[in-house]
C-alpha positions in Angstrom: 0.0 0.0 0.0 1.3 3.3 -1.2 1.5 6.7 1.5 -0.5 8.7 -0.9 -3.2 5.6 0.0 -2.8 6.1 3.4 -3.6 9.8 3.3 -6.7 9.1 1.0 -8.3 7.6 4.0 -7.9 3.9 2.7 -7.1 1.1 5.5 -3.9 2.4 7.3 -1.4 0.6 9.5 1.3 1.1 11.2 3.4 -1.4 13.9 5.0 0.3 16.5 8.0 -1.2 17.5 7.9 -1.5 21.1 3.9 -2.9 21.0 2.7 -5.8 18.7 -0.7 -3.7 18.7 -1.4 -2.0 15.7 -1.4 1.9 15.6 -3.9 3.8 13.5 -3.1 6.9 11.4 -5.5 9.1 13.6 -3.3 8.3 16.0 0.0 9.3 14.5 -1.8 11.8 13.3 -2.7 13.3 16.7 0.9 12.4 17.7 2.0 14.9 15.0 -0.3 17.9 15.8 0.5 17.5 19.5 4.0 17.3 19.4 4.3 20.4 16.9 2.4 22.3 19.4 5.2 21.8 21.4 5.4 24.3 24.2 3.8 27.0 22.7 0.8 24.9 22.4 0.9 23.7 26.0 1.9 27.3 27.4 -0.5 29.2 25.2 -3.2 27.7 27.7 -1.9 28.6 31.1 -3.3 32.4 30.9 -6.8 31.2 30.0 -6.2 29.4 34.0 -4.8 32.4 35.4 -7.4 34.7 33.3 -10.4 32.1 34.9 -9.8 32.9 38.4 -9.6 36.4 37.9 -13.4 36.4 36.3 -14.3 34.0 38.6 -12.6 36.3 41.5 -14.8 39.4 39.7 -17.8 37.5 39.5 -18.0 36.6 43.4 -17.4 40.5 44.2 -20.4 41.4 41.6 -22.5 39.3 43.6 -21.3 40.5 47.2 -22.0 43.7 46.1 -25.9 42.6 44.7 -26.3 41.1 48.1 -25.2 44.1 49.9 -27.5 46.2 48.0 -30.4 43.7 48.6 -29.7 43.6 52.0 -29.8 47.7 52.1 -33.1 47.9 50.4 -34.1 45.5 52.6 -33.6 47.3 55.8 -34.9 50.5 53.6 -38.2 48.8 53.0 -38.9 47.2 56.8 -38.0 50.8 58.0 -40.4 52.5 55.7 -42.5 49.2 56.6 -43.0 47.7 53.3 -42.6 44.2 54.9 -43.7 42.3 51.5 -40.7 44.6 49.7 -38.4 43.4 52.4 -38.7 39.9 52.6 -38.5 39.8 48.9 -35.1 41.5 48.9 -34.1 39.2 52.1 -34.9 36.2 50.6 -32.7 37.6 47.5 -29.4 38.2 49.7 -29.7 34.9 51.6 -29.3 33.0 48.2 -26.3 34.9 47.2 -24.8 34.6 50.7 -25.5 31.2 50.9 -24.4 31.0 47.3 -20.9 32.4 48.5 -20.7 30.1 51.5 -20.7 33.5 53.8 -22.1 32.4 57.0 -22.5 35.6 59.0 -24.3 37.1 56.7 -26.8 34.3 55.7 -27.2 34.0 59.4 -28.4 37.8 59.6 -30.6 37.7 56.6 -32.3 34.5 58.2 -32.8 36.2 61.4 -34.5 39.2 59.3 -36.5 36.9 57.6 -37.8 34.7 60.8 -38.4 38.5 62.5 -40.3 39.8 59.4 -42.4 36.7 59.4 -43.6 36.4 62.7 -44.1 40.4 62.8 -46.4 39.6 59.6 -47.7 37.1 62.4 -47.0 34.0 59.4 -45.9 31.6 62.2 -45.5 28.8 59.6 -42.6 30.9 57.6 -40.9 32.0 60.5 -40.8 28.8 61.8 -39.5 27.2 58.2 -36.9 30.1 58.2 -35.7 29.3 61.4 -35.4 25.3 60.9 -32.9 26.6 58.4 -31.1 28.3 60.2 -31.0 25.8 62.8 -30.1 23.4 60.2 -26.9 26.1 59.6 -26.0 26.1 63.2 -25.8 22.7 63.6 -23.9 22.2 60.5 -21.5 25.0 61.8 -21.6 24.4 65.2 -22.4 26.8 66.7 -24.2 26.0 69.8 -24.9 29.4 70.5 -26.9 30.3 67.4 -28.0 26.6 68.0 -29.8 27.9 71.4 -31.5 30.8 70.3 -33.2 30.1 67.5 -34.5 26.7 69.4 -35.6 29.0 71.9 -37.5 31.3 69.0 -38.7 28.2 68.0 -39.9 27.3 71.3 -41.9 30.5 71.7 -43.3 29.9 67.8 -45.0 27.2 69.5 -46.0 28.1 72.7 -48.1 30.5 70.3 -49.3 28.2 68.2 -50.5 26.6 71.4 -48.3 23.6 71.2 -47.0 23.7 74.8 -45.6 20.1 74.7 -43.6 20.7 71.8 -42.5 23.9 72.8 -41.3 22.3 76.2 -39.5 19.8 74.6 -37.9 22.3 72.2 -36.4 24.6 74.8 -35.3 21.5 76.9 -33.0 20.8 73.8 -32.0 24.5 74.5 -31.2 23.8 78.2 -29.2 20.8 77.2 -27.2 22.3 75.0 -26.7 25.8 76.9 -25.6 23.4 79.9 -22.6 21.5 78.1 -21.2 24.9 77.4 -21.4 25.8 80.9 
């Protein structure tokens, strides 16, 4: 079989001398391109990493910043009380913040939520806001967080007139606030 053959796409083989497998011409052909990159084909990548982390580094500021200015229209709107405006923007900063894994400040916009709700006396979301933020304390240990927002929840059912459950719920309280003691 002729090279000009080979090139035309007709059944191609080569042996390689240290393998009694045959080798393919896509293969040799791949062999070629990548080994006439060279370097410069290798290196011509590494700024595309370098320029990745500094879009991705740009990209988590752009959204600090959205959830700082959700958080600030928040507290605008519950001062001027527009409490439907300001749960709206709440809820919109605690998925950025939990988005970017920062803690403190999903624990504030939670707490601003569960506060909201229950002045809006919607016992049911304040109580779903603050299983997730005891879900967060737990995860994070911190037992003091832990403690308080057991003990909101605790009061979210003594008015829902659930005194047994509310009873249980701030024993978990006193059980924890005693091992730190």
């Amino acid at each position: 079989m002729s090279v000009s053959a080979a090139f035309l796409g007709l059944n191609f083989f080569m042996r390689s001398p240290a393998s009694p497998r045959t080798v393919t011409f896509p293969f040799w052909l791949t062999l070629c391109v990548l080994l006439s990159l060279g370097t410069v084909g290798v290196l011509g990548t590494v700024p595309a990493f370098g320029q990745g982390r500094k879009q991705n580094a740009e990209q988590k500021l752009l959204q600090r910043k959205d959830a700082e200015r959700h958080t600030a229209q928040a507290q605008q709107a519950q001062h001027m009380g527009q409490l439907e405006t300001a749960i709206f923007h709440w809820h919109q900063a605690e998925a950025i913040y939990r988005h970017l894994r920062d803690w403190e400040q999903l624990n504030l916009s939670l707490t601003a939520l569960a506060d909201l709700h229950l002045r809006q006396n919607n016992l049911l979301a304040s109580e779903t806001v603050l299983r997730q933020q005891l879900r967060l304390a737990r995860e994070r240990q911190d037992q003091g967080m832990e403690i308080r927002v057991l003990n909101e929840l605790g009061l979210i059912f003594e008015q829902q007139d659930q005194p047994h459950i509310a009873q249980a719920i701030f024993a978990d309280a006193q059980a924890i606030a005693a091992t730190q003691f």
